[in-house]
Rosetta silent file (secondary structure, phi, psi, omega in degrees, C-alpha in Angstrom):
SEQUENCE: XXXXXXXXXXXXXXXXXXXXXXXXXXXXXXXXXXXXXXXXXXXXXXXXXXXXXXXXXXXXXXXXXXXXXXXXXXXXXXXXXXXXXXXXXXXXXXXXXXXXXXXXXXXXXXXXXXXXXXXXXXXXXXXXXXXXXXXXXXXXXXXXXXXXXXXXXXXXXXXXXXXXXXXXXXXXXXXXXXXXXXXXXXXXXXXXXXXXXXXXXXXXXXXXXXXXXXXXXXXXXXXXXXXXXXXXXXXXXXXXXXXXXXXXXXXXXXXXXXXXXXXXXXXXXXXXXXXX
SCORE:     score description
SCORE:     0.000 S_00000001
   1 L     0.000   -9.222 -164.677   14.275    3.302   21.892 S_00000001
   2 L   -51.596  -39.486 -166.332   12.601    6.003   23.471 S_00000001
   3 L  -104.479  -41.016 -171.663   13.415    8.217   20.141 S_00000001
   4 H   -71.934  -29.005  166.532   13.833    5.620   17.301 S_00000001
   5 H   -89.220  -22.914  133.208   10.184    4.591   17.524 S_00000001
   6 H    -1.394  -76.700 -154.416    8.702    7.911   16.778 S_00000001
   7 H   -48.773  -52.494  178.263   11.351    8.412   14.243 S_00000001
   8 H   -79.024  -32.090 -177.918   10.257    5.476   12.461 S_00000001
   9 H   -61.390  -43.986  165.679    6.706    5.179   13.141 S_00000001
  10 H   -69.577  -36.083  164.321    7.061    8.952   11.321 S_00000001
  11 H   -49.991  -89.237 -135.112    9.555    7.465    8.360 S_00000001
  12 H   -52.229  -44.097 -128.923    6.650    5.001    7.796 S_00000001
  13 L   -85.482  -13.031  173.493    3.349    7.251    8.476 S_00000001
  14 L   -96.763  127.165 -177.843    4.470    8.863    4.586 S_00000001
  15 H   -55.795  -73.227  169.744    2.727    6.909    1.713 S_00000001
  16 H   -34.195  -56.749  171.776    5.962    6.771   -0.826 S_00000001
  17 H   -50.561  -52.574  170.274    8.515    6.474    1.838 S_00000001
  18 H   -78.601    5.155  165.291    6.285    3.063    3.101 S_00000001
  19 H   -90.749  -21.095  155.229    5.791    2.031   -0.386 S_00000001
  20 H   -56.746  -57.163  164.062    9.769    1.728   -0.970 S_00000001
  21 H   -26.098  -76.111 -156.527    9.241    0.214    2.506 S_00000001
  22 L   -77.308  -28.895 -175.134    7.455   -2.596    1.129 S_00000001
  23 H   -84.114  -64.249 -118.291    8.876   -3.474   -2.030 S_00000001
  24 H   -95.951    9.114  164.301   12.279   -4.087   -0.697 S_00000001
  25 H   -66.327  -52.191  171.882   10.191   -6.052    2.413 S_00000001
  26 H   -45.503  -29.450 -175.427    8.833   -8.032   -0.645 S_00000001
  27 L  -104.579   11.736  173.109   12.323   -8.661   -1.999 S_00000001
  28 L   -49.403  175.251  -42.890   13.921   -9.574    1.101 S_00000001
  29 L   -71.146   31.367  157.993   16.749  -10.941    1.558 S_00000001
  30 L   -26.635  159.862  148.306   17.224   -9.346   -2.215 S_00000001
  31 L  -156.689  136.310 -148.803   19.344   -6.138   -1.945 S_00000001
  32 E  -116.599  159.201 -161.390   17.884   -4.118   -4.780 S_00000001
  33 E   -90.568  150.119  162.473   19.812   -1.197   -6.549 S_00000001
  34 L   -47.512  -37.693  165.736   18.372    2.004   -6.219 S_00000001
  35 H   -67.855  -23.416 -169.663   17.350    2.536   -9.857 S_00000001
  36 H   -95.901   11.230  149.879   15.224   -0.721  -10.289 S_00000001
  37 H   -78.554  -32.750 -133.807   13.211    0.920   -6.964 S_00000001
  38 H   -93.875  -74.400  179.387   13.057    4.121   -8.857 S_00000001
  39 H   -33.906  -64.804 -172.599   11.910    2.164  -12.027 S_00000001
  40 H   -57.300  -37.757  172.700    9.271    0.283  -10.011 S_00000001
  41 H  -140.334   55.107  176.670    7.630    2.869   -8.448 S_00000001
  42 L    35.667   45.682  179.647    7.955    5.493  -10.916 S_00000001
  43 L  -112.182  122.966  174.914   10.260    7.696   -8.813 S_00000001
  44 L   -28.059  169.634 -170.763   13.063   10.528   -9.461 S_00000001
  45 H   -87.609  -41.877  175.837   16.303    9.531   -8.764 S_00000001
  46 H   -62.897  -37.054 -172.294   16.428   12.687   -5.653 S_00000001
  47 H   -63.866  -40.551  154.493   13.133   12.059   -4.468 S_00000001
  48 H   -41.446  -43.556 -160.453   14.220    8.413   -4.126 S_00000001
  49 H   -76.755  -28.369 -166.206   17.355    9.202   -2.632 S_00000001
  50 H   -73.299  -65.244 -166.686   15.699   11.654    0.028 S_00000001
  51 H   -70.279  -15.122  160.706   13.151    8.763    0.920 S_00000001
  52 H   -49.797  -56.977 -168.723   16.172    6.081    1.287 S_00000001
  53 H   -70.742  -40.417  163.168   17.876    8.164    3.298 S_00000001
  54 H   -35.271  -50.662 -173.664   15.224    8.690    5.552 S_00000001
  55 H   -80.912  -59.091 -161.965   14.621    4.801    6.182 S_00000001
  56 H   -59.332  -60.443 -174.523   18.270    4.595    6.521 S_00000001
  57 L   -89.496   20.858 -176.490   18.506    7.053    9.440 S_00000001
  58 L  -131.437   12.697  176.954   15.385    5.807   10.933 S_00000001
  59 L    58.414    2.509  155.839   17.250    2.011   10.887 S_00000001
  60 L   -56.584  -57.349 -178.072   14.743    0.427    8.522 S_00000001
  61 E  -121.617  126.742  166.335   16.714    0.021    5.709 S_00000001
  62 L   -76.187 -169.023 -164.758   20.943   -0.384    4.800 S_00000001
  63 L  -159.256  134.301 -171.595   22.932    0.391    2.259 S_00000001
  64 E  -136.547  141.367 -167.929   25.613   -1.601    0.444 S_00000001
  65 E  -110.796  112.404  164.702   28.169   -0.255   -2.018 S_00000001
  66 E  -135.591  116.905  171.323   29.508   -2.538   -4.924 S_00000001
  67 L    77.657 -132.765 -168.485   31.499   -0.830   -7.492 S_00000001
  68 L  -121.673   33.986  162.302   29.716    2.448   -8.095 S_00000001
  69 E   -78.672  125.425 -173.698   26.427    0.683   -7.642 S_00000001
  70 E  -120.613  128.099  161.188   24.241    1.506   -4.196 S_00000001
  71 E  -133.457  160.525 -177.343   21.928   -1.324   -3.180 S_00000001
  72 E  -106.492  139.020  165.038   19.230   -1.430   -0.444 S_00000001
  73 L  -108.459  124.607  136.245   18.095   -3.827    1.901 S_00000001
  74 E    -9.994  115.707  154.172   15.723   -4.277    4.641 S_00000001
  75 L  -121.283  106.059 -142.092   17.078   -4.333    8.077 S_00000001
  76 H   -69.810  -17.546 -172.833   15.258   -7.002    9.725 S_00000001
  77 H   -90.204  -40.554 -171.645   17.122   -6.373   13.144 S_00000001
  78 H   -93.523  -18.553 -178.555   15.747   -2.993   13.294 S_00000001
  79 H   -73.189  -30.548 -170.278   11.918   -3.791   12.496 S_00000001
  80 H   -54.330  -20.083 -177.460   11.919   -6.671   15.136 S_00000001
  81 H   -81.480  -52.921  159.759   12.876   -4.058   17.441 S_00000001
  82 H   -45.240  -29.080  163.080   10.403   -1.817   16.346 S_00000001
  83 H   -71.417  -41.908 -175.394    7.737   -4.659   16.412 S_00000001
  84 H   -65.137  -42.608  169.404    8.547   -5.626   19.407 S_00000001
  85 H   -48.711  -73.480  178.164    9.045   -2.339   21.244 S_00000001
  86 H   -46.409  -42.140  165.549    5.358   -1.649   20.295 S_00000001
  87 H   -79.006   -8.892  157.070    3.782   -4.818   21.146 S_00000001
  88 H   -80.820  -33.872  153.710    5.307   -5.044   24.383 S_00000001
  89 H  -108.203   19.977  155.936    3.818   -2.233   25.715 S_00000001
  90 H   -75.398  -27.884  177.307    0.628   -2.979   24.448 S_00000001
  91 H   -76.724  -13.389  170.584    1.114   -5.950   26.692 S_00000001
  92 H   -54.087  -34.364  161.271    1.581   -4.208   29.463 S_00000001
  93 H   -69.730  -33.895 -179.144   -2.078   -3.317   29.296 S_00000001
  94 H  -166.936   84.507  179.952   -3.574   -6.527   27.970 S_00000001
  95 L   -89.504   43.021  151.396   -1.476   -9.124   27.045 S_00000001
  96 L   -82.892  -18.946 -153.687   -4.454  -11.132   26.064 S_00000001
  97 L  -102.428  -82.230 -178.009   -4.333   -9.069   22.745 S_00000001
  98 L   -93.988  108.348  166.183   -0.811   -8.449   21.941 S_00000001
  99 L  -113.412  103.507 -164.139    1.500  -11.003   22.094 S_00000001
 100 L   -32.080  143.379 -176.886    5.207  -10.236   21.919 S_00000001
 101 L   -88.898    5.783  158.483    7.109  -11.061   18.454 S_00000001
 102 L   -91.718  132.990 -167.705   10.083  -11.736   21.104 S_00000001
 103 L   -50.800  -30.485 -153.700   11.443  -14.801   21.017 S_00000001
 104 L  -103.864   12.733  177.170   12.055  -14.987   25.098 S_00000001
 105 L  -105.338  -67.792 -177.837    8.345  -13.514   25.163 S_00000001
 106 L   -34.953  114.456  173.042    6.616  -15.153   22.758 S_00000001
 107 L   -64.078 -179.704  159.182    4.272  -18.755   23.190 S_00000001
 108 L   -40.712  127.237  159.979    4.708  -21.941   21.254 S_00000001
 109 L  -102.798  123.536 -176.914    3.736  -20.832   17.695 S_00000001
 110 L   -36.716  145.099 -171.672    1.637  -23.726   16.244 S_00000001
 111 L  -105.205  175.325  179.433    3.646  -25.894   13.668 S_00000001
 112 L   -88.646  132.852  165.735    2.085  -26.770   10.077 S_00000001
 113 L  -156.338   24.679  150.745    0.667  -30.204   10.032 S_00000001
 114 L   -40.129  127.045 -165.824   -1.427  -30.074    7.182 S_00000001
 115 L   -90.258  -16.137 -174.971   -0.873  -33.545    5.373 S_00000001
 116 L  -136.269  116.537  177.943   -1.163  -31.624    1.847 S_00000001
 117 E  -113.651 -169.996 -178.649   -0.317  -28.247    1.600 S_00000001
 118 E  -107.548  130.568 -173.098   -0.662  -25.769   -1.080 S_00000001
 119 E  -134.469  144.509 -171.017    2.215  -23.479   -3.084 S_00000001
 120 E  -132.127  105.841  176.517    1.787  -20.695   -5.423 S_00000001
 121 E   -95.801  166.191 -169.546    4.892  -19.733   -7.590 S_00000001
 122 E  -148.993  133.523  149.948    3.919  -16.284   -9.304 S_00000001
 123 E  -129.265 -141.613 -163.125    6.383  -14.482  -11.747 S_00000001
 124 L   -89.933  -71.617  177.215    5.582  -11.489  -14.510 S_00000001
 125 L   -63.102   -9.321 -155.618    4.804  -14.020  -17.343 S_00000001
 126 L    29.327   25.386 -172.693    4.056  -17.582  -16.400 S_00000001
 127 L   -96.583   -5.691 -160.294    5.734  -18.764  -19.447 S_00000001
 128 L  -141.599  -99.445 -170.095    9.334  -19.985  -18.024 S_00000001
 129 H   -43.344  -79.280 -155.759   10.357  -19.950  -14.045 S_00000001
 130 H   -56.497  -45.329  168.267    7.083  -20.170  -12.592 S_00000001
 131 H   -71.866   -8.139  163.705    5.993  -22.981  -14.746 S_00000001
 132 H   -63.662  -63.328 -171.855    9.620  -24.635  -13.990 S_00000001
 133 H   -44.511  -66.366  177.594    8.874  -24.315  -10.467 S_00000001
 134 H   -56.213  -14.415  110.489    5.530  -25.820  -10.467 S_00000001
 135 H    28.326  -94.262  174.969    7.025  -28.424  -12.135 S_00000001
 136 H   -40.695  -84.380 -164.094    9.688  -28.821  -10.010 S_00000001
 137 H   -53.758  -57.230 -175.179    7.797  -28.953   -6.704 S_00000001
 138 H   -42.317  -20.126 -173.662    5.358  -31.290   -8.400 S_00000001
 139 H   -99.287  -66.553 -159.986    8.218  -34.185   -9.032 S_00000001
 140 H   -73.796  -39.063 -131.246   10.419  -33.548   -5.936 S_00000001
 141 L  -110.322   -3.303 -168.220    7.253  -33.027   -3.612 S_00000001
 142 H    52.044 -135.212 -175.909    5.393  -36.380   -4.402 S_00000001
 143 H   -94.673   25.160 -177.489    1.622  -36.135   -3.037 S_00000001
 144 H   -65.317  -23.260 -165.004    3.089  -33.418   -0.202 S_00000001
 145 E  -146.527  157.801  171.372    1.903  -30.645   -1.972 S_00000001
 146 E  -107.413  127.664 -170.125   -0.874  -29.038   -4.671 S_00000001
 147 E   -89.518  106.152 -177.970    1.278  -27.195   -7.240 S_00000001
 148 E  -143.548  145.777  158.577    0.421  -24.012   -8.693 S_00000001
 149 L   -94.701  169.710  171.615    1.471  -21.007  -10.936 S_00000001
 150 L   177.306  136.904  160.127    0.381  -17.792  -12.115 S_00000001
 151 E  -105.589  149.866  156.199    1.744  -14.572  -13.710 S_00000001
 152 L   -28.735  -75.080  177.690    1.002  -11.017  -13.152 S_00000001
 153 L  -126.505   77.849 -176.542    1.124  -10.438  -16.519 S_00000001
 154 L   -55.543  137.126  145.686    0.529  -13.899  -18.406 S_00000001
 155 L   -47.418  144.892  168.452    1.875  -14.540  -21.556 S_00000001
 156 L   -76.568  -47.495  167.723   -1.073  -16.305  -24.207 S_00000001
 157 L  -120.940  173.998  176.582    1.597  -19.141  -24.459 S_00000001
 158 L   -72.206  147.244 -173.499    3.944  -20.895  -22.804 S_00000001
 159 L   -97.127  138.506 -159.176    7.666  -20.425  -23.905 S_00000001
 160 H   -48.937  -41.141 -169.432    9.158  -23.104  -26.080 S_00000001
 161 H   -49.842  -52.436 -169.957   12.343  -23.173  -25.072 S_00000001
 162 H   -57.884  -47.116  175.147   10.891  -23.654  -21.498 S_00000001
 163 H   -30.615  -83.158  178.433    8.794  -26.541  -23.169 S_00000001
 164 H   -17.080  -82.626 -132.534   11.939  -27.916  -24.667 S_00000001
 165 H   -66.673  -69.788 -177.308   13.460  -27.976  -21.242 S_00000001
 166 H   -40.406  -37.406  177.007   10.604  -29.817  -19.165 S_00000001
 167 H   -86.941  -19.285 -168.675    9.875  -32.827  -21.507 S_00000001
 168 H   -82.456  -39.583 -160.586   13.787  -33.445  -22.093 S_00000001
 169 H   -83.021  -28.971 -172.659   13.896  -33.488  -17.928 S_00000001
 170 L   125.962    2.846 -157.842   10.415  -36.049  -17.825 S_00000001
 171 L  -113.190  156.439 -151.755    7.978  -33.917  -17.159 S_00000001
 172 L   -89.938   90.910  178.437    4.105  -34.194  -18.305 S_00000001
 173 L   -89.284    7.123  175.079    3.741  -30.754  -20.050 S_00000001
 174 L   -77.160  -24.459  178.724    0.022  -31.255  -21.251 S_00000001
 175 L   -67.593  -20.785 -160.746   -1.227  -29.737  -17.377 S_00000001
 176 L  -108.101 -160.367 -169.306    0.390  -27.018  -17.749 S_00000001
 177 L   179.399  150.714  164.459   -1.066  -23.174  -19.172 S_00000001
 178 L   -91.763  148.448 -146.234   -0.600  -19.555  -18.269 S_00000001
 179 L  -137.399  127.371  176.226   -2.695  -18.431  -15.480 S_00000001
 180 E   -81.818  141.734 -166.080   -3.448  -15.062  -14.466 S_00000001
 181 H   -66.967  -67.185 -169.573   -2.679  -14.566  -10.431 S_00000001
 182 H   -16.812  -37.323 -172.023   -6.268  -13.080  -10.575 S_00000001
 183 H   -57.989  -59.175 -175.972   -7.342  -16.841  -10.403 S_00000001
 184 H   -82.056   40.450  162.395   -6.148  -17.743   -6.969 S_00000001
 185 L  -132.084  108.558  161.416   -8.201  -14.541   -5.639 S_00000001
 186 L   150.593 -153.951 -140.035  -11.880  -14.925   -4.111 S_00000001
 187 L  -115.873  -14.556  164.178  -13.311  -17.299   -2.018 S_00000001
 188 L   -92.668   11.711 -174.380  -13.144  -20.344   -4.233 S_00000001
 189 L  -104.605  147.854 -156.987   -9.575  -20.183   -4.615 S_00000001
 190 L   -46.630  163.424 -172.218   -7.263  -22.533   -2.494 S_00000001
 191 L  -110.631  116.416  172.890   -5.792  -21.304    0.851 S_00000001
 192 L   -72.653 -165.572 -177.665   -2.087  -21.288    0.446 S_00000001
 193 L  -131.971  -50.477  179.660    0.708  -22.336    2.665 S_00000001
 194 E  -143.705  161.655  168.497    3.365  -20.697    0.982 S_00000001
 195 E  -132.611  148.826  172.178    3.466  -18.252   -2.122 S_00000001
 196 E  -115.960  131.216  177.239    6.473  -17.772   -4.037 S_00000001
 197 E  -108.867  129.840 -162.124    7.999  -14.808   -6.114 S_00000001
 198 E  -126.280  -16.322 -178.150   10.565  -16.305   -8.989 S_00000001
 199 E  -146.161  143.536  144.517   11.397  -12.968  -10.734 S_00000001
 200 H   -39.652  -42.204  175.657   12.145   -9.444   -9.558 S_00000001
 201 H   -63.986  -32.516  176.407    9.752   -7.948  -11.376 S_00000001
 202 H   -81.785  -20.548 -166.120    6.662   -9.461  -10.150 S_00000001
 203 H   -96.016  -13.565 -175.915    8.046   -9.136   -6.328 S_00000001
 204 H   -75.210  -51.796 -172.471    8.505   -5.681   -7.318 S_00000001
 205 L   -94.015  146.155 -170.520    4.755   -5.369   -7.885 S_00000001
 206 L   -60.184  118.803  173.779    2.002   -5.079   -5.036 S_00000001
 207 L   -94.652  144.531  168.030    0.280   -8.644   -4.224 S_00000001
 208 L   -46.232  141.480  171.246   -3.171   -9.624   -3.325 S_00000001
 209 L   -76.553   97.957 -168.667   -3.444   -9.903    0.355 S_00000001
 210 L   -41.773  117.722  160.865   -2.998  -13.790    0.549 S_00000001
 211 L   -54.749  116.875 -178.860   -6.202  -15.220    2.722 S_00000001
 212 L   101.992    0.622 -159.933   -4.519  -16.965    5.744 S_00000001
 213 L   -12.431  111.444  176.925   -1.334  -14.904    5.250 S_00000001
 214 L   -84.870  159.465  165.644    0.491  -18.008    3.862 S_00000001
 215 E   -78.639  103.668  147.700    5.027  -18.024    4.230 S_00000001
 216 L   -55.002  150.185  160.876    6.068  -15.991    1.461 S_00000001
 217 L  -149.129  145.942  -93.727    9.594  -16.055   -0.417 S_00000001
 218 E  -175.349   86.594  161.512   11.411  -14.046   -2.843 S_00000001
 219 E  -116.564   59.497 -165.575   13.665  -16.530   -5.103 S_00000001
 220 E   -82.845  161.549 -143.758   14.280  -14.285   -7.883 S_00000001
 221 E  -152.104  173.756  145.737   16.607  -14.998  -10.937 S_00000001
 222 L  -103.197  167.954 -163.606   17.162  -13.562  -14.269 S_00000001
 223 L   -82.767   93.203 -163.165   14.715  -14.038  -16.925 S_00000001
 224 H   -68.819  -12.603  169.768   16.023  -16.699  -19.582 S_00000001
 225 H   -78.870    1.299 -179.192   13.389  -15.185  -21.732 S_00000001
 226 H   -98.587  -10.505 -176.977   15.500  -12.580  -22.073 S_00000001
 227 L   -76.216  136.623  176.854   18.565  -14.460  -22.994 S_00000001
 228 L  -108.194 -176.664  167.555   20.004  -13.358  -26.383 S_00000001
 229 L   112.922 -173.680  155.243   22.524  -14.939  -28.642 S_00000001
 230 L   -63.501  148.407 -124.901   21.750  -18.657  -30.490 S_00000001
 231 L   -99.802   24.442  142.310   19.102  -20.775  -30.159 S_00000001
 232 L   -86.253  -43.666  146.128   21.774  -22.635  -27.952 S_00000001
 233 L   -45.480  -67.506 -177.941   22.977  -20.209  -26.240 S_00000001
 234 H   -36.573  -22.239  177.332   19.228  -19.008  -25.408 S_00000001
 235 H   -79.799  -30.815  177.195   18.628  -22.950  -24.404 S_00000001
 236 H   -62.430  -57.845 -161.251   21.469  -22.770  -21.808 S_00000001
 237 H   -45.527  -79.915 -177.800   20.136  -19.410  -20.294 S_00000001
 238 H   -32.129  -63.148 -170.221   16.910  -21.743  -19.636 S_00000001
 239 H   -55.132  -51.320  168.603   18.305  -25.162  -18.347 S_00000001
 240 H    -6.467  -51.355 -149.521   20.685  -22.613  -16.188 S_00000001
 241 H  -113.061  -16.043  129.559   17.234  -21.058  -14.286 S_00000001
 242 H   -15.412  -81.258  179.771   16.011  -24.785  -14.775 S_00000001
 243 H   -60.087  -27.938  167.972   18.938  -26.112  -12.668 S_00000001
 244 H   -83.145  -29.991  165.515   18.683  -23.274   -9.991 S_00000001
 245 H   -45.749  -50.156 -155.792   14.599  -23.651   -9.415 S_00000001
 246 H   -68.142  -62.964 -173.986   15.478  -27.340   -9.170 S_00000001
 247 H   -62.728  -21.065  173.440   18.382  -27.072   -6.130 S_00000001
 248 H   -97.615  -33.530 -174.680   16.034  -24.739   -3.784 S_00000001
 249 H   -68.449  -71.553 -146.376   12.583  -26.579   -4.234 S_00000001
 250 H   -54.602  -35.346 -170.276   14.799  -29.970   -3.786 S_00000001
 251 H  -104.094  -42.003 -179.324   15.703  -28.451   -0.452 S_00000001
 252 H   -65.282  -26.449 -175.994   12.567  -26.944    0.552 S_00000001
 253 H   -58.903  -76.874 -133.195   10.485  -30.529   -0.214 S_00000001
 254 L   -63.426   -9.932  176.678   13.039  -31.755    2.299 S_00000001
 255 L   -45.862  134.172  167.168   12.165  -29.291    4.986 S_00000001
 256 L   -98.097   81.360 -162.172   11.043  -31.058    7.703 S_00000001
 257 H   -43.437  -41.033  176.303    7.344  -29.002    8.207 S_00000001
 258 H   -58.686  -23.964 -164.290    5.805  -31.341   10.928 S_00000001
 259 H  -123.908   30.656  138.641    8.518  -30.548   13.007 S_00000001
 260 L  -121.497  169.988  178.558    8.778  -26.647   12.547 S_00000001
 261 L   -54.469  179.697  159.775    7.281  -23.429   13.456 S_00000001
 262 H   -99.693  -14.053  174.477    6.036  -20.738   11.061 S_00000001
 263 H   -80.004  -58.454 -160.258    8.839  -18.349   12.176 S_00000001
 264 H   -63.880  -29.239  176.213   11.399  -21.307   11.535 S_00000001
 265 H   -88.136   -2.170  152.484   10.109  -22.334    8.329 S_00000001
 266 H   -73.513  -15.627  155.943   10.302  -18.549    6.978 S_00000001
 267 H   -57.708  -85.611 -157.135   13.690  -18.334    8.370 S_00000001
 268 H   -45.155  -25.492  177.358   14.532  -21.622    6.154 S_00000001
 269 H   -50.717  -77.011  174.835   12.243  -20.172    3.125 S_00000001
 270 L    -8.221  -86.267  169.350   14.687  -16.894    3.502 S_00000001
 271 L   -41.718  -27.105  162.407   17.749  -19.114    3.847 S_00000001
 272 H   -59.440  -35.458 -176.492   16.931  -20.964    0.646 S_00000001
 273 H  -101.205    9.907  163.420   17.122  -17.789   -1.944 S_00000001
 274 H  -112.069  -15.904 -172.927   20.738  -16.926   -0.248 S_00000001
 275 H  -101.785  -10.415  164.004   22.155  -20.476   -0.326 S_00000001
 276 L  -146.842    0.000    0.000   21.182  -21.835   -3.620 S_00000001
């Protein structure tokens, strides 16, 4: 380790190279193709490729081949080691301070036992997923949780289709409205528990630093507003991102929160956007 944390600590210490860094931290456990990084943060296809490789051979980030597609990933194995490496021998000096991010180190980490917490799903638009979600959570979660949305870049209305879909399923579609994320920033806005990203594109873009740094997750889809064809097809493409929204919130209400950690429920967050 003697050499790899330099290596990386140098990898990182360049502003582009950690801004690649971050979105694909944000889109974990995504693995995101090299053009829609490129796309995101307005970068050449070499100069990307240069800074990839770099993260690659500094053990930050993999590389997966499908077809003649290259996508990137995180590798979550190599930061813990890098977090850890560093914070251990800060402890040597004062482990009053620094307290290892190793498990066989590490105290009890305090469990959630809020009786109501708070969730924020955030996509680009707030006219379709995120208001599904909020939704969702609001039905499956009983009084467990205060429900909230927001887009990046709201839409003036909500989208019909999306409409369609929510009162056909039961659900009381006079609450809801598109909401700029800007809302749930300052000091009167609620302290979350978890925030949620529902589309690539929004997970893509840099988020306010959450007060409280709540458990983030990355459940991104495609965008049913986007579905072409007949106004049948276009209804399927919705219940479709309807029906997937439904099966991971259904399993996250069910988490049982009193009786985990905050590392175990962002492992289970994680585990939720690869298993349904």
């Amino acid at each position: 380790m003697e050499k790899e944390i330099p290596m990386r600590l140098s990898v990182l210490g360049h502003p582009q190279r950690l801004s690649v860094f971050r979105l694909l931290m944000r889109r974990y456990p995504d693995r995101v193709p090299a053009g829609e990084i490129g796309t995101a943060l307005d970068l050449k296809p070499s100069t990307l490729s240069s800074y990839l490789s770099a993260l690659m051979q500094a053990g930050l980030v993999t590389q997966a081949r499908e077809g003649t597609w290259l996508y990137y990933r995180v590798d979550i194995g190599g930061i813990r080691e890098t977090l850890d490496a560093l914070l251990f021998d800060c402890c040597r000096g004062r482990p009053d301070i620094c307290l290892s991010i190793n498990p066989e180190h590490r105290p009890e980490i305090p469990r959630m036992t809020d009786s109501k917490y708070n969730v924020l799903f955030i996509c680009t638009g707030n006219s379709a997923r995120s208001i599904f979600a909020e939704s969702i959570l609001r039905s499956e979660g009983g009084d467990r949780f205060n429900v909230y949305s927001a887009g990046t870049k709201p839409y003036s209305e909500l989208n019909p289709f999306a409409i369609e879909v929510l009162r056909a399923k039961g659900h009381d579609v006079n609450i809801l409205r598109a909401k700029n994320v800007n809302e749930f920033i300052g000091s009167d806005a609620p302290r979350f528990d978890f925030v949620f990203t529902v589309c690539d594109r929004a997970a893509n873009e840099e988020c306010p630093a959450w007060q409280g740094q709540p458990i983030s997750g990355h459940w991104g889809m495609p965008d049913p507003v986007k579905a072409e064809g007949s106004d049948a097809e276009k209804s399927l493409a919705f219940q479709h991102a309807y029906g997937t929204l439904k099966n991971r919130i259904r399993a996250f209400a069910a988490l049982p929160f009193e009786q985990l950690d905050r590392i175990s429920l962002q492992k289970a967050v994680d585990d939720l956007a690869r298993e349904h």
